[in-house]
N, C-alpha and C positions, 0 to 999 in steps of 0.2 A: 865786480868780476872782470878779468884782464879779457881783450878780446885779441884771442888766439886762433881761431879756426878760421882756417880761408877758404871761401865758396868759391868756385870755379865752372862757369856757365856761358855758351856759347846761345849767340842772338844773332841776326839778321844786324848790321852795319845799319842800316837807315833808321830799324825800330830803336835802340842802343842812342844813337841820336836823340831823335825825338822823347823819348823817354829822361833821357839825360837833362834835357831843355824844361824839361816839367816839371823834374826835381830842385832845379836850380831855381827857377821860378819861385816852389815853395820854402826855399830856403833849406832842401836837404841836398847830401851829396848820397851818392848811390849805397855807399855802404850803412848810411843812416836810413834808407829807404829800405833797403834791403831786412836789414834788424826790428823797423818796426813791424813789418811784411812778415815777419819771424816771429815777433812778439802776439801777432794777430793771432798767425796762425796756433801760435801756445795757449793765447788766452780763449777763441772758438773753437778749440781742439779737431782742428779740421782747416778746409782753406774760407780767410773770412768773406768770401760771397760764395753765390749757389752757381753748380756746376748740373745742368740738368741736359737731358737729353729728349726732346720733343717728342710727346707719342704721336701715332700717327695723324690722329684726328690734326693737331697743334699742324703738323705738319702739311696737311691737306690745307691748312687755312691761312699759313702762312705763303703757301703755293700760290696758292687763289689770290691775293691780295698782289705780290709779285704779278701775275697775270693780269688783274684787274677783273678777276670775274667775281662774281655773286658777291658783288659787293652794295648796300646797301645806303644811301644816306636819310640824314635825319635833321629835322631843323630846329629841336633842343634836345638836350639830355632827357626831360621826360620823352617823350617819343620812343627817343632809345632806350630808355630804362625796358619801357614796355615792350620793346619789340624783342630785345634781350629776354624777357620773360617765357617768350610764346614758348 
């Protein structure tokens, strides 16, 4: 199939950089990144990762952690398995 259609997308100069630098890295140029990005999105009929919005609780605990409150430590994963449980 000829590639005809041209996207047209305005980005922050520094991101557009960096971004560019990543694809070069992997061996793609922007508009091969762009079409597989395309192809993702066709084949998970949707965008291929999760776009979620924090409920509150998430929110509160993510707050806390940021702060450094009511934060707990543990000195194995069993410990924390169980303490996760209560």
């Amino acid at each position: 199939m000829s590639k005809t259609a041209m996207i047209r997308a305005r980005t922050e100069p520094k991101l557009k950089n960096k971004v560019e630098r990543i694809f070069e890295a992997l061996g793609l140029t922007v508009s091969e990144a762009i079409n597989l990005f395309y192809h993702r999105v066709e084949l998970e009929n949707g965008l291929p990762f999760d776009l979620k919005i924090p409920n509150t609780k998430t929110l509160r605990a993510m707050n806390d952690v940021e702060k450094k409150k009511k934060l707990r430590g543990h000195h194995n994963a069993e410990d924390m398995l169980k303490d996760l449980k209560k």
